[in-house]
C-alpha positions in Angstrom: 0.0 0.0 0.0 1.4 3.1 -0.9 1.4 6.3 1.5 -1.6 9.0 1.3 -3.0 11.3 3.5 -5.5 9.1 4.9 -4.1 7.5 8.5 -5.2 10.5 11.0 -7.0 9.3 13.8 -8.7 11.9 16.4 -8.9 9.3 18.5 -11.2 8.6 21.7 -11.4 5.6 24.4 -13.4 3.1 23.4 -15.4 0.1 25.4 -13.5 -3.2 23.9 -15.9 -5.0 26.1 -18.5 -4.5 23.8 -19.0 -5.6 20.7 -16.0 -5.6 18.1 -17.6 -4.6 15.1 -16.8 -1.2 13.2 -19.3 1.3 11.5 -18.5 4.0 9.8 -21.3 7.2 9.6 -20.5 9.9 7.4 -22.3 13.3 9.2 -22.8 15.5 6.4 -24.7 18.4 6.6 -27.9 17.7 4.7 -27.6 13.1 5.7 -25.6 10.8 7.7 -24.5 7.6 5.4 -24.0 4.9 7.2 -21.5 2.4 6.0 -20.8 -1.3 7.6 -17.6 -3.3 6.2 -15.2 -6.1 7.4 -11.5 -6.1 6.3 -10.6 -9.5 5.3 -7.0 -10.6 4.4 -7.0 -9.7 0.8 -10.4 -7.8 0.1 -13.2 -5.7 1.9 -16.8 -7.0 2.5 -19.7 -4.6 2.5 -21.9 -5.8 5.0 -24.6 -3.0 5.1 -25.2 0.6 4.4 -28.0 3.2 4.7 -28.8 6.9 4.4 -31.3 9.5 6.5 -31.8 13.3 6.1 -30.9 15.3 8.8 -33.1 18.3 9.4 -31.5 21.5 7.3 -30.1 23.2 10.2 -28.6 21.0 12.6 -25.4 21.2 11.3 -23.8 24.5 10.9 -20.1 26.2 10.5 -19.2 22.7 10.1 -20.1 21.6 13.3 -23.2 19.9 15.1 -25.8 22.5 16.5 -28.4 20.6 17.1 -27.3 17.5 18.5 -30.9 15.9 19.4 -31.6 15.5 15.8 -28.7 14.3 14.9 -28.1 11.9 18.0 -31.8 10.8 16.9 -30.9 10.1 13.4 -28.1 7.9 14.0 -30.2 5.7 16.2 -32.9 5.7 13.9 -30.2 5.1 10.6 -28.7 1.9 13.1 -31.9 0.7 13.9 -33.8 0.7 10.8 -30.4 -1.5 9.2 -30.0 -3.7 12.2 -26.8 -2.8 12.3 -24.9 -4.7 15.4 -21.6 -2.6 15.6 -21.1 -0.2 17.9 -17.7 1.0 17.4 -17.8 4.5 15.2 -15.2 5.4 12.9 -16.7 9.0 11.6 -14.8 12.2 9.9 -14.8 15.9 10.3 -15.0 18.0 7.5 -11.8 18.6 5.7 -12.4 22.5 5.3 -12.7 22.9 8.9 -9.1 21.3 9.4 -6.0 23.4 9.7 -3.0 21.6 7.4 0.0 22.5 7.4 3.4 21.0 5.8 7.1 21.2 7.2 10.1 19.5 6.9 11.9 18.2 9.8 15.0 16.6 10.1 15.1 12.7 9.4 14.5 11.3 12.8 13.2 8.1 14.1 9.3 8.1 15.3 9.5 7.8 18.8 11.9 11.3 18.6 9.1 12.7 15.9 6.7 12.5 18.2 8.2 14.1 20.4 9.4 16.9 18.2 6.0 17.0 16.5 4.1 19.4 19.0 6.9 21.8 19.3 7.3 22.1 14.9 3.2 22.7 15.6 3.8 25.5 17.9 5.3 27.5 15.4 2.5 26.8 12.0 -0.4 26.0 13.5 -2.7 29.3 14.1 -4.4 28.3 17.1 -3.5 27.7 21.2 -2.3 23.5 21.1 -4.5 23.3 23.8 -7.6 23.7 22.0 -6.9 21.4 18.7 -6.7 17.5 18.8 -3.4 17.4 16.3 -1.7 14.7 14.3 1.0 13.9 12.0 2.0 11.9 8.7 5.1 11.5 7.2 4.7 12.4 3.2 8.1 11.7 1.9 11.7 11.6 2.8 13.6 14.4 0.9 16.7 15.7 0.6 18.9 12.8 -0.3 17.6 11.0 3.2 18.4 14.2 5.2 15.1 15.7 6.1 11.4 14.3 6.2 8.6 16.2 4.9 5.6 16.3 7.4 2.0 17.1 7.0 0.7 18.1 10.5 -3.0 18.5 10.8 -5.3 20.5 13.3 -8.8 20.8 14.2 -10.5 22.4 17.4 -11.2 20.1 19.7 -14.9 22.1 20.3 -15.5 20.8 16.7 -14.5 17.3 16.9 -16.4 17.1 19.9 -19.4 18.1 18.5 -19.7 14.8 16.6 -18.5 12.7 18.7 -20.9 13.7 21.7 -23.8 13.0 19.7 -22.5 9.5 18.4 -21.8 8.9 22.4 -25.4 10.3 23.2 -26.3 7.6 20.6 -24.9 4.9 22.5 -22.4 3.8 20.3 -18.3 4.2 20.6 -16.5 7.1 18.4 -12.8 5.1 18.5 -11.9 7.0 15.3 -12.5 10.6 14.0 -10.5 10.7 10.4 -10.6 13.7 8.0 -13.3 13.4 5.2 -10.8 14.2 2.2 -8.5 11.8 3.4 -11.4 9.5 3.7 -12.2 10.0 -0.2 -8.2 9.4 -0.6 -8.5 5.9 0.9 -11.4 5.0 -0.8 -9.5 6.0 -4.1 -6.6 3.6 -2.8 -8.9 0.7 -1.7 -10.5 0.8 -5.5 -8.2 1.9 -7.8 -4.6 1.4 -6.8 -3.9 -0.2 -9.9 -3.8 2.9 -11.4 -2.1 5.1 -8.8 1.2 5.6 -10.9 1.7 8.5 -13.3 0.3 11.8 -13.8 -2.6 13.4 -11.6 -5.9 12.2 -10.3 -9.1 14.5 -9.3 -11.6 13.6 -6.7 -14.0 15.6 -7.3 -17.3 14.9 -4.5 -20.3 17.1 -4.5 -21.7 17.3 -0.8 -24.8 19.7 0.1 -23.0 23.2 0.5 -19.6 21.8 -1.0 -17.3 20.5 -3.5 -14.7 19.7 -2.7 -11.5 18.6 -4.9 -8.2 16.6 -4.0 -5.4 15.9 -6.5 -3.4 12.9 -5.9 0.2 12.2 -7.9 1.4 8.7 -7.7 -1.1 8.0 -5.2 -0.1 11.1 -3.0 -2.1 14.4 -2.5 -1.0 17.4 -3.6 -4.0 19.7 -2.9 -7.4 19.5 -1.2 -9.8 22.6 -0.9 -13.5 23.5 -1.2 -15.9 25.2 -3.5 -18.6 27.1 -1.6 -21.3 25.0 -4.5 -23.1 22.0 -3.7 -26.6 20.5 -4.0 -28.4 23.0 -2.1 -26.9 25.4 -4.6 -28.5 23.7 -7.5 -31.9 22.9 -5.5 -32.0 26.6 -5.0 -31.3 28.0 -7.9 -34.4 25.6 -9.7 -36.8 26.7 -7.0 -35.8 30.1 -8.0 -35.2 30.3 -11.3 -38.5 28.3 -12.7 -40.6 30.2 -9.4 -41.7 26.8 -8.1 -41.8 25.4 -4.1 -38.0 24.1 -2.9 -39.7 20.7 -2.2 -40.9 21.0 -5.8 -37.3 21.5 -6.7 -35.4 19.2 -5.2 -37.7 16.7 -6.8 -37.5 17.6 -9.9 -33.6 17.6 -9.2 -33.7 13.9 -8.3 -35.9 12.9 -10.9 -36.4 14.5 -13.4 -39.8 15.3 -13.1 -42.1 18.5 -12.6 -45.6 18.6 -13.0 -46.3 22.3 -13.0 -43.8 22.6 -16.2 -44.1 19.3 -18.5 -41.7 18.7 -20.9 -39.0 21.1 -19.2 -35.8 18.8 -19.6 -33.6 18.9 -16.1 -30.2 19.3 -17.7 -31.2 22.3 -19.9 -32.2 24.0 -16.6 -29.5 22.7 -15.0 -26.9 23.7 -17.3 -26.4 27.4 -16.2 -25.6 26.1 -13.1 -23.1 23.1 -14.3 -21.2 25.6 -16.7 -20.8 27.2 -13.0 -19.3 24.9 -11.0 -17.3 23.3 -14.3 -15.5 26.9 -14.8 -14.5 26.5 -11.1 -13.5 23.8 -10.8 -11.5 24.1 -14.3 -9.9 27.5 -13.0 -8.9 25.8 -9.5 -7.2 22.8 -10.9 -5.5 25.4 -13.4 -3.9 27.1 -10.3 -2.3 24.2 -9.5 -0.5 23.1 -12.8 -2.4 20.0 -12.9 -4.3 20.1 -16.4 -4.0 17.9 -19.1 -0.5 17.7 -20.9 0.9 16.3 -23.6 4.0 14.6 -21.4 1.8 12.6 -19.7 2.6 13.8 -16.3 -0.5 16.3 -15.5 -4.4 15.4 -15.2 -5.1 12.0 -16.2 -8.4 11.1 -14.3 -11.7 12.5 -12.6 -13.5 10.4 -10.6 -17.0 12.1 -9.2 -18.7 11.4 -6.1 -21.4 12.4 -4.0 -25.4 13.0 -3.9 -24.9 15.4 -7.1 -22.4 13.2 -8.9 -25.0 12.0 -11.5 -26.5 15.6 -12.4 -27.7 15.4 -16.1 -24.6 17.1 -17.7 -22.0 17.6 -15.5 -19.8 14.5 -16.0 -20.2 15.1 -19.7 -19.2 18.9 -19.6 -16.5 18.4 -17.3 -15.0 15.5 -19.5 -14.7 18.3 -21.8 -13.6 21.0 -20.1 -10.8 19.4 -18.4 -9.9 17.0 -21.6 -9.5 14.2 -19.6 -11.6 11.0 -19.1 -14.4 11.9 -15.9 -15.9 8.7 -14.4 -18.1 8.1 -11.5 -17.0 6.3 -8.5 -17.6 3.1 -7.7 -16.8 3.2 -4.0 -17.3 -0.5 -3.8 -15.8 -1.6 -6.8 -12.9 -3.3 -4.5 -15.2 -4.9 -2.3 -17.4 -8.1 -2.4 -20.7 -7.6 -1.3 -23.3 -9.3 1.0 -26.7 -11.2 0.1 -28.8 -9.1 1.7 -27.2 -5.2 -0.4 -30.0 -4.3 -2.6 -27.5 -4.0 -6.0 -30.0 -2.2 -7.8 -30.1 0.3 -5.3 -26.0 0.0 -4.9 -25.5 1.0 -8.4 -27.8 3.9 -8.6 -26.4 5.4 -4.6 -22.9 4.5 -4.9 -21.6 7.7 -5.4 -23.2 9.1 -2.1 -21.3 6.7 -0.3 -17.6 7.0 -1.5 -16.8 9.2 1.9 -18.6 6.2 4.1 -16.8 3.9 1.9 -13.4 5.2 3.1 -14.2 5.5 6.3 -15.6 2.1 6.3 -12.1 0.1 6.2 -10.3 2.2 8.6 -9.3 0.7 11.6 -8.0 2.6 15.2 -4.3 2.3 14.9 -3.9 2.9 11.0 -0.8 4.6 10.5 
């Protein structure tokens, strides 16, 4: 396995009494996925998985405001799937998260760890006190003198927003990854094969945001967000044709709208998806990574999320960014249980590639 930005673990006691199973629950800001896997010695399983809105405002600034609902969703969302785990490996969002690269010299891990906190002192913004931190060796540079570290930061007030209300939900948070690092391991689980040469986009479309990592030989480069998601699109139907929100986001899912028969959804989509193509066009331009002729730029975009299947956005973003754009198949790795609807596999997977991650980490990953 090659080395990404996927091993941080926020980690919190745990009852090892209790049963051993692992869930993972993706807390997003408009549904919590719920994802159930085993790691077996050469493959994954997918055991179970299962989504549930989660009312519009309970989640805001990235963190959990109204912890009732959300404490009341997870219940319901392990419940309804009789799911029997009750060990939590969750994420926080990745644009809350304070990143920060340095190079230190080449030292053995016991001394990094120990020098860790005081390289933090000087890049991270914030008082140590108040963020959980971590650490991940990238890459060793410098003809074997020096080690290039990412360190990684997030307020503790955040991280224990979500896992209060997966405690309140009597289960066991025992790991709290990032959710781009998440997307980065699910990339590795599925498509390693195809990790060397040039760069790869993830590209996943949540509620509020997009956000895009590029990884080069299977190691990230850049991660960010665009301020565009679902909502965004939802919104701008509900306004645009004059029509009720609920009326929207229907039409948005299905295609259909009785008030205005015969509208098609991508040519009112297609303002919007010029949008969110230009930007995400122009941000991967920043970074150098476009197509090239050599080989050694953009090779790939993989899309994920509730929006990944909006009528016209894979195919004007496969031109855009003159490269091949596929959607993910999160379980593509995997071999799947009896009981996994496919049908409903195939047409969700997308939604799921963050869970999917998530689902195959394990406290103690490194």
């Amino acid at each position: 396995m090659f080395e990404s930005l996927k091993k941080f673990n926020f980690s919190f006691p745990s009852s090892f009494g209790r049963n051993d199973g692992f869930v993972a629950l993706d807390i997003g800001s408009s549904s919590i996925k719920m994802v159930e896997a085993v790691v077996e010695k050469s493959s994954y399983r997918l055991l179970n998985l299962g989504v549930l809105p989660v009312p519009a405002k309970a989640i805001q600034n990235n963190m959990v405001v109204d912890p009732t609902s959300v404490m009341d969703t997870i219940r319901r969302l392990i419940l309804e799937n009789h799911v029997k785990a009750t060990k939590v490996i969750s994420a926080v969002p990745g644009r809350a998260v304070i990143m920060k690269k340095v190079q230190m010299p080449r030292q053995e891990d016991a001394e990094l760890e120990a020098n860790v906190e005081f390289e933090a002192n000087n890049v991270i913004p914030e008082n140590l006190e108040n963020v959980n931190l971590d650490y991940q060796v990238l890459n060793i540079v410098d003809g074997g003198n020096q080690m290039e570290v990412l360190l990684v930061a997030v307020k503790k007030e955040l991280v224990n927003s979500y896992t209060d209300v997966i405690q309140e939900a009597g289960l066991d948070p025992v790991v709290m990854d990032v959710d781009y690092f998440a997307l980065e391991n699910m990339y590795e689980a599925n498509y390693s094969e195809e990790a060397d040469g040039g760069v790869v986009g993830l590209i996943h479309m949540g509620a509020r945001y997009t956000s895009i990592t590029l990884l080069q030989n299977g190691l990230s480069t850049f991660t960010g967000d665009l301020p565009m998601g679902g909502e965004e699109f939802t919104d701008s139907l509900r306004r645009e044709l004059n029509i009720p929100a609920a009326a929207a986001e229907t039409f948005k899912l299905t295609g259909t709208l009785e008030a205005k028969k015969g509208l098609e959804l991508k040519t009112a989509l297609r303002p919007m998806v010029e949008g969110l193509t230009e930007e995400i066009r122009r941000t991967v331009s920043l970074y150098g990574a476009l197509a090239s002729e050599e080989g050694d730029g953009l090779k790939t975009i993989f899309l994920s999320g509730g929006s990944a299947k909006l009528p016209g956005l894979r195919e004007l973003l496969e031109a855009r960014m003159a490269v091949p754009v596929r959607l993910a198949e999160p379980f593509r790795g995997f071999t799947v249980s009896k009981n996994i609807d496919r049908t409903y596999l195939m047409e969700s997977a997308p939604l799921f590639a963050v869970g999917a991650g998530l689902a195959i980490r394990r406290p103690g990953d490194k």
